[in-house]
VOZA-434190 format. One line per 2 residues: number of its first residue (from 1); for each residue x, y, z of N, C-alpha, C, CB. Coordinates in Angstrom, 3 decimals. Each point is the difference from the previous one (the first is absolute). Glycine has a CB too. Layout:
NUM = X/Y/Z/X/Y/Z/X/Y/Z/X/Y/Z ~ ...
END
This chain:
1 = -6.429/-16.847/8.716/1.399/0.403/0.028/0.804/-0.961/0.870/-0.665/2.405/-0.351 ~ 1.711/-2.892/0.142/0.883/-0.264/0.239/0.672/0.277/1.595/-0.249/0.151/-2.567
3 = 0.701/-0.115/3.865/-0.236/0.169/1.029/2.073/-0.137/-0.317/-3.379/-0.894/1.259 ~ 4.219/1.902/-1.536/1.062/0.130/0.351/1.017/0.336/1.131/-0.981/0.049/-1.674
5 = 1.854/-1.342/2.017/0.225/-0.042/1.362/1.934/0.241/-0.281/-2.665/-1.968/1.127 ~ 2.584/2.425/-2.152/1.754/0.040/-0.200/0.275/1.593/-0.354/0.395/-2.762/-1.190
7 = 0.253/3.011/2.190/0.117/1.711/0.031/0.550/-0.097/-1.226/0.439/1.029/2.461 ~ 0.753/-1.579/-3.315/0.202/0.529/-0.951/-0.472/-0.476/-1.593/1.595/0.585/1.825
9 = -2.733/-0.972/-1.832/-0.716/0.322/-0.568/-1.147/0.990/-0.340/1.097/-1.580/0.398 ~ -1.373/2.148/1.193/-0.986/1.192/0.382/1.269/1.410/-0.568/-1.806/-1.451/2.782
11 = 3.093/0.798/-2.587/1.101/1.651/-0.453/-0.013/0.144/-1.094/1.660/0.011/1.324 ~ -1.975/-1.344/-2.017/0.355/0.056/-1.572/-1.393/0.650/-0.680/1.774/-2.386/-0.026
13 = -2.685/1.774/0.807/-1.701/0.698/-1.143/0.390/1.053/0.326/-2.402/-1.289/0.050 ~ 2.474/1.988/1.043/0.556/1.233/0.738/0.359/0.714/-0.654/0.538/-0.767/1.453
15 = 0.913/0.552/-2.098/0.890/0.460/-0.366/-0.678/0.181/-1.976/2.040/-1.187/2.561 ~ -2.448/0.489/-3.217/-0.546/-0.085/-0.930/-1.461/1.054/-0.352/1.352/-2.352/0.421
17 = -2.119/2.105/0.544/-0.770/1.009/0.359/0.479/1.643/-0.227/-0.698/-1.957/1.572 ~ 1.518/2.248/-1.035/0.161/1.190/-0.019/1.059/0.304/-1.252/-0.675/0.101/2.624
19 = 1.009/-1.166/-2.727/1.085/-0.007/-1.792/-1.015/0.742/-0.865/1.402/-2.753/-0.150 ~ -2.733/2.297/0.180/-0.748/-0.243/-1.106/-0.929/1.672/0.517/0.003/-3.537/-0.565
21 = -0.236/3.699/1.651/-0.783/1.186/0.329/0.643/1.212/-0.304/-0.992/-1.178/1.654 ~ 2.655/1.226/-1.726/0.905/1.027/-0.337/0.067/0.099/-1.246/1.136/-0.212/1.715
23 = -1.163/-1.039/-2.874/-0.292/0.587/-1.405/-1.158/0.215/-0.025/1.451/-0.941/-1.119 ~ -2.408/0.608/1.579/-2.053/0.011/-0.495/0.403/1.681/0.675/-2.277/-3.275/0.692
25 = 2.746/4.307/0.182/-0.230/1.327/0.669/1.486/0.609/-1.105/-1.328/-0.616/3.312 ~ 2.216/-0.162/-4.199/0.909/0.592/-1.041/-0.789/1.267/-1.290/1.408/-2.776/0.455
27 = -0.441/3.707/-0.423/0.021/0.339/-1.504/-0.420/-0.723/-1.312/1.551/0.924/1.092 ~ -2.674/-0.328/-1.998/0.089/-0.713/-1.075/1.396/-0.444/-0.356/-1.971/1.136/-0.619
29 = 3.128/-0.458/0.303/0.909/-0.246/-0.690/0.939/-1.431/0.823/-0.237/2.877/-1.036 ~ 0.352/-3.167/2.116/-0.385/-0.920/1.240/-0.166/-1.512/-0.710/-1.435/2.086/1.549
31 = 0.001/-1.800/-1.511/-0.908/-1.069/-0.528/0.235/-0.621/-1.124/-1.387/1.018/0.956 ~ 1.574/-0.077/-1.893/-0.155/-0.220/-1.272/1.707/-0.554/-0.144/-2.326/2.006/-0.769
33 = 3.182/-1.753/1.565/1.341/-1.006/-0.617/-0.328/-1.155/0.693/2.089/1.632/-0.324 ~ -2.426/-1.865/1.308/-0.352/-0.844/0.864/-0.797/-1.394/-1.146/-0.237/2.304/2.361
35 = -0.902/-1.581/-2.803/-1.160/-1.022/-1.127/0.816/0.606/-1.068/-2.950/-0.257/0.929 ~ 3.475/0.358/-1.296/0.097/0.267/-1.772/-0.572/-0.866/-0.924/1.973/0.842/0.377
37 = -1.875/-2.266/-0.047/-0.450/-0.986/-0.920/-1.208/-0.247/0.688/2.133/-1.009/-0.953 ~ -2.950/1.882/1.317/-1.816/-0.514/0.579/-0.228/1.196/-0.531/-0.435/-1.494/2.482
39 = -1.018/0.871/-2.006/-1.476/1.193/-0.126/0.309/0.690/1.434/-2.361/-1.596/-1.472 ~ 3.137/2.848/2.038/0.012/0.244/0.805/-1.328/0.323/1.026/2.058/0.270/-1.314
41 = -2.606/0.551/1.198/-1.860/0.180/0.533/-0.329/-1.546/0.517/-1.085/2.026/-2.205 ~ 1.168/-3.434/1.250/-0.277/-1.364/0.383/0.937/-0.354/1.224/-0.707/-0.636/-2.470
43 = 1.829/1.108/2.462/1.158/-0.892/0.667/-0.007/0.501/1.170/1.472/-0.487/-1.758 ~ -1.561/2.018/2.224/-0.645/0.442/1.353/-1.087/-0.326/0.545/0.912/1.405/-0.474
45 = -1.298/-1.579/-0.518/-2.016/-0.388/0.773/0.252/-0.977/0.395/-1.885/0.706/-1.374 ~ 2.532/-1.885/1.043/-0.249/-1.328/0.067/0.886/-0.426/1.031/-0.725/-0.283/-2.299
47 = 2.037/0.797/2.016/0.991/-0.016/1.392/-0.799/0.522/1.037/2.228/0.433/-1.102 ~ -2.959/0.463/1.385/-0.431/0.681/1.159/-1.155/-0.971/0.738/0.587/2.476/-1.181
49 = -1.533/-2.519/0.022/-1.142/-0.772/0.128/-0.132/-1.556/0.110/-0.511/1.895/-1.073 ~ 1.486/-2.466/0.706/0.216/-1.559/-0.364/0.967/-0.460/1.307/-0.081/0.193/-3.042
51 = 1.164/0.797/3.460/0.925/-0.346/0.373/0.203/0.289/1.614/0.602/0.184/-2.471 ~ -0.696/1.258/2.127/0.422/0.746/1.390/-1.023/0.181/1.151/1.463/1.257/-1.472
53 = -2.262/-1.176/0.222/-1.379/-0.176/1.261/-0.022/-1.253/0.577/-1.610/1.382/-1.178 ~ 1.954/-2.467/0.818/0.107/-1.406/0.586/1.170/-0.154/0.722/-1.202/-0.917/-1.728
55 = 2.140/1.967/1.663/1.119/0.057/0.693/0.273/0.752/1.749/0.462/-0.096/-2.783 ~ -2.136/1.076/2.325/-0.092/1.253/1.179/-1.146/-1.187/0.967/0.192/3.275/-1.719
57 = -1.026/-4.224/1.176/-0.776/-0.324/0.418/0.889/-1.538/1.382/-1.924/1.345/-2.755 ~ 2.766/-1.856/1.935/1.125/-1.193/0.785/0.638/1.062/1.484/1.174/-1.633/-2.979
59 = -0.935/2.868/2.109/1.006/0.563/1.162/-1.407/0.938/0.730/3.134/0.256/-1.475 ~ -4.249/-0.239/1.285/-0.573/0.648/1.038/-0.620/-1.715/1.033/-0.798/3.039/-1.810
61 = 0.756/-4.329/1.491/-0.679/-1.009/0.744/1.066/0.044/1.145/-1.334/-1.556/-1.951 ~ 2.674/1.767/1.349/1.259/-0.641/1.065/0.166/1.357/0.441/1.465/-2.234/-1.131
63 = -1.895/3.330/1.827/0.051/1.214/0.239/0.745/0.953/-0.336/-0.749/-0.892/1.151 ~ 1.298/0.793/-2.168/0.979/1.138/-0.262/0.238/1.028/-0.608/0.437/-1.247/0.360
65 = -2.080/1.634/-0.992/-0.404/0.824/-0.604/-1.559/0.575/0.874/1.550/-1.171/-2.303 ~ -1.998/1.943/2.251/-1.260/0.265/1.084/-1.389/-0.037/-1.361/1.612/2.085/2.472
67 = -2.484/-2.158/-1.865/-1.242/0.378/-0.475/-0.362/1.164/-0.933/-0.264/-1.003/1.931 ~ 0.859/2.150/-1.452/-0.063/1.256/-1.082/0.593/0.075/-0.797/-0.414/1.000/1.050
69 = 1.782/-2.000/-1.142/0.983/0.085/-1.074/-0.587/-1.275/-1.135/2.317/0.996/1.839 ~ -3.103/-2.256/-1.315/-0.696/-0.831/-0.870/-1.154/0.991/-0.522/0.627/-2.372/1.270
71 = -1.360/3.041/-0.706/-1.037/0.821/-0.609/0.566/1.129/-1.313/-1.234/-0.278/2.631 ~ 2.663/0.890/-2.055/0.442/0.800/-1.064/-0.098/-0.873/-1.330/1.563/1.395/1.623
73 = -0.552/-2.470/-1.609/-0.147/-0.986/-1.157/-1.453/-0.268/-0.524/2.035/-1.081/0.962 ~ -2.614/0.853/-0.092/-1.246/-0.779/-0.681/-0.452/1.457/-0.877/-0.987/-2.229/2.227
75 = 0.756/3.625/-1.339/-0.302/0.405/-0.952/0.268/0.858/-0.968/-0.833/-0.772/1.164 ~ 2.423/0.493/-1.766/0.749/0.397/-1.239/-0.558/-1.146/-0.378/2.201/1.424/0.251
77 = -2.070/-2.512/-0.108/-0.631/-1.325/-1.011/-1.635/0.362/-0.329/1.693/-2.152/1.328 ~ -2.350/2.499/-0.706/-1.356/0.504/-0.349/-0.303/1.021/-1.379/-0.105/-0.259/2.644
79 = 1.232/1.522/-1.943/0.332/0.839/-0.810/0.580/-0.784/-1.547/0.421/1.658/2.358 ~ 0.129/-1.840/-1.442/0.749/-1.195/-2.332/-1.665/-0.616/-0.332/3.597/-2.137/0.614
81 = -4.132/1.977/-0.134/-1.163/-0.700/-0.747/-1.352/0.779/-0.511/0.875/-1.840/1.444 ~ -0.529/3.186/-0.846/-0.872/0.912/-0.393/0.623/0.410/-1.321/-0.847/0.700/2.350
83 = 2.327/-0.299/-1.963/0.458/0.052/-1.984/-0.187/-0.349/-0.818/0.975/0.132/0.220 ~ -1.033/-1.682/-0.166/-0.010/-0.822/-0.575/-1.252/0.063/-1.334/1.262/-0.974/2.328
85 = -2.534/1.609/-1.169/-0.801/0.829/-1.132/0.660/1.109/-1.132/-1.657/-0.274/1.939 ~ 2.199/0.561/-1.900/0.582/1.634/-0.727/1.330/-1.150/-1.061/-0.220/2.904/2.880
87 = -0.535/-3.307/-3.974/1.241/-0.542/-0.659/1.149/0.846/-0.429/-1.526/-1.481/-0.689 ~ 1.284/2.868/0.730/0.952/0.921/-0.302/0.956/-0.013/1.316/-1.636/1.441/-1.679
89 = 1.444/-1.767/2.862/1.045/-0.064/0.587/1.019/-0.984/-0.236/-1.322/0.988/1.258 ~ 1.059/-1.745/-2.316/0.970/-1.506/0.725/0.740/0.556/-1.821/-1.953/-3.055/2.254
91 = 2.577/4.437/-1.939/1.228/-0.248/-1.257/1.361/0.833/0.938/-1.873/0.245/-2.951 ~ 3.186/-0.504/1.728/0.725/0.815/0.767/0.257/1.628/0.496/0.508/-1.950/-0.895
93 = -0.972/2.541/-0.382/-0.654/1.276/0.124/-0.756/0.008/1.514/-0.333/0.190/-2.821 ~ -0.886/-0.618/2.869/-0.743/0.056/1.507/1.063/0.030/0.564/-2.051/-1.192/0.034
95 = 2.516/0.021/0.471/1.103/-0.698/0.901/0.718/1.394/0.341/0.391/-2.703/-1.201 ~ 0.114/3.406/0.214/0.962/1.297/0.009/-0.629/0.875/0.526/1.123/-0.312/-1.771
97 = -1.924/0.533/1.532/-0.843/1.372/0.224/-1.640/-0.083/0.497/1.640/0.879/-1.991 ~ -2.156/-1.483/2.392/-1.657/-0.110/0.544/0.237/0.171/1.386/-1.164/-1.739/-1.677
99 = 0.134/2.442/1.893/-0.384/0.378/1.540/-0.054/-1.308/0.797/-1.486/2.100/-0.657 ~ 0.877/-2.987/0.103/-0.143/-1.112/0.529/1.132/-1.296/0.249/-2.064/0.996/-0.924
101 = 2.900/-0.578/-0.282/1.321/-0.735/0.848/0.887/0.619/0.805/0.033/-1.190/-1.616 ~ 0.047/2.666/1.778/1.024/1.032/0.554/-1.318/-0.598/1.649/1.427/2.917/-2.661
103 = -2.637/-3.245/2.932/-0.862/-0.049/1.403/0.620/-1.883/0.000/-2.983/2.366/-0.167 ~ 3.165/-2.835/-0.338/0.706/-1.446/0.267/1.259/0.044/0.383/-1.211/-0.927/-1.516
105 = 1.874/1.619/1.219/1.526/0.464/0.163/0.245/0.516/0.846/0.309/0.198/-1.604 ~ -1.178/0.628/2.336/0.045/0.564/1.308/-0.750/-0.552/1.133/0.388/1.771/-1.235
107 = -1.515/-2.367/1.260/-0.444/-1.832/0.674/0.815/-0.290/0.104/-1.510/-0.941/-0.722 ~ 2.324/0.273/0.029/1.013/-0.811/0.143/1.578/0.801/1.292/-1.179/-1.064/-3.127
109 = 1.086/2.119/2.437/1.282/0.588/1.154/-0.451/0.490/1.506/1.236/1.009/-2.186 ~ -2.672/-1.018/2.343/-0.480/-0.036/1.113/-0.110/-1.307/0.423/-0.941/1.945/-0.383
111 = 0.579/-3.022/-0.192/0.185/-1.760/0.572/1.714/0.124/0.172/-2.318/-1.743/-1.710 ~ 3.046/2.187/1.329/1.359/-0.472/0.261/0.377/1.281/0.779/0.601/-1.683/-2.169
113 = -1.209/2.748/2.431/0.771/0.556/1.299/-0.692/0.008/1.485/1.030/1.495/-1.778 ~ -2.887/-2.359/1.687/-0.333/-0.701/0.658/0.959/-1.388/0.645/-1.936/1.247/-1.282
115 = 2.777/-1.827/0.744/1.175/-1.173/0.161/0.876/0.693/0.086/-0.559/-1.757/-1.114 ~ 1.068/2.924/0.934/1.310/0.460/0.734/0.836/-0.030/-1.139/-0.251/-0.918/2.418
117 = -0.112/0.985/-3.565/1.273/0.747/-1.416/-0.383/0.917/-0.630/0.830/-1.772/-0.681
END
């Protein structure tokens, strides 16, 4: 990683970070205007997993995120990869209605009221 020494770049992942954690903890109906033109189920996983987690990981080296809040992430990203088995989760139906995205959705609003939103 990258060793960031310009606060406002640490405001901006920052700030992006939690852009992205407030739709991934959204309403299907949320989401789904949000992706209309994606595979929604793909476009959360991948934002979360591709992105944010590389985003929680920059802002936990430069301290501004703690240890339990990188662990929360890591393991909703775990969790996405256990789905990942269950091809029936990755439609929009699931997305709407599965136990398993309504327990991602709420991960997620505990990582962001762990950060204070």
């Amino acid at each position: 990683m990258d060793n960031y020494n310009n606060v406002d770049d640490l405001v901006a992942i920052h700030d992006l970070l939690i852009k992205n954690l407030q739709l991934f903890s959204s309403s299907f109906k949320i989401q789904k205007e949000k992706y209309k033109h994606a595979v929604l189920s793909d476009e959360l996983a991948s934002d979360f997993s591709d992105v944010d987690l590389e985003r929680m990981k920059i802002l936990f080296e430069n301290g501004w995120i703690t240890e339990e809040q990188l662990k929360l992430g890591e393991r909703i990203d775990s969790f996405l990869d256990e789905m990942n088995k269950d091809k029936s989760l990755w439609t929009d139906e699931a997305v709407k209605k599965s136990l398993e995205w309504e327990q991602c959705r709420e991960m997620g609003l505990e990582l962001l009221a762990s950060l204070g939103y």
